[in-house]
N, C-alpha and C positions, 0 to 999 in steps of 0.2 A: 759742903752742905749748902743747899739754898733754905733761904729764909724768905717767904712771902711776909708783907708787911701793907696793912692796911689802915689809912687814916682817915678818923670823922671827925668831923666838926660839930659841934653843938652850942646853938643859941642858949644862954645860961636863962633868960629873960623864960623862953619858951620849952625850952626844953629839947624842942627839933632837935635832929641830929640828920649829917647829909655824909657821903664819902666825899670827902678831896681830895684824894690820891692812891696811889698807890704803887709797889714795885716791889723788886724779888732783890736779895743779898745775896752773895757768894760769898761764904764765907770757911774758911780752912782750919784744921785743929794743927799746933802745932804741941810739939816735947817740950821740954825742960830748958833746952838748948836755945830755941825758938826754930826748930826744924818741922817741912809738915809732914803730919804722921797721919796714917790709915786709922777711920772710924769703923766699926764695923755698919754694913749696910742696914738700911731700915727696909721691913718690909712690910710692904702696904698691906692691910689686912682689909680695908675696906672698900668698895668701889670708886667711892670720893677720894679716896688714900689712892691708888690706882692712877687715877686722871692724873692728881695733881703731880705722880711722878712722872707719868709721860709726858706731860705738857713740860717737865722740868726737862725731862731728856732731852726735847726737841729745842727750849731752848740753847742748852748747852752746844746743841749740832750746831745750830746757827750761829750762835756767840763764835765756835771754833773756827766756821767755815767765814764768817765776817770778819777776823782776826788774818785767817788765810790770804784774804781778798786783799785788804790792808795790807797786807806783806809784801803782795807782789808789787804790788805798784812803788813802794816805799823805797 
C-alpha cells in the first residue's frame, strides 16, 4: 500500500499556512507471524481516486525498473 503524505507549515503569530514537503510510503501488511500477507485491492471509485492510482502504478514501474538498474551494475 502507498501512503501519500503531505506537510504544512504554519505561522502560529499569522496564521499562514504553506506546504513544505511532501512524499509517498510504501508500506506492507504483515500476519501474526510478521509474514507479508495480501490486502484486498482498493478500487477507485472516483476520477481523482483513478489518478492517484495510476500515478502510483507508474511509480512502482520506475521504483522496480531503478532497482533493476542498481542491480546490474552492483
Amino acid at each position: 500500500m502507498e501512503v501519500g503524505i503531505k506537510v504544512i507549515a504554519e505561522n502560529t503569530r499569522t496564521q499562514e499556512q504553506r506546504h513544505v514537503n511532501s512524499g509517498f510510503f510504501t508500506m506492507i501488511s504483515v500476519d501474526d507471524s510478521g509474514k507479508p500477507q495480501a490486502v484486498p485491492p482498493l478500487e477507485p471509485g472516483t476520477p481523482d481516486e483513478h489518478r492517484r492510482q495510476a500515478a502510483a502504478a507508474l511509480r512502482k514501474s520506475m521504483r522496480q525498473e531503478m532497482e533493476q538498474r542498481y542491480a546490474a551494475i552492483c
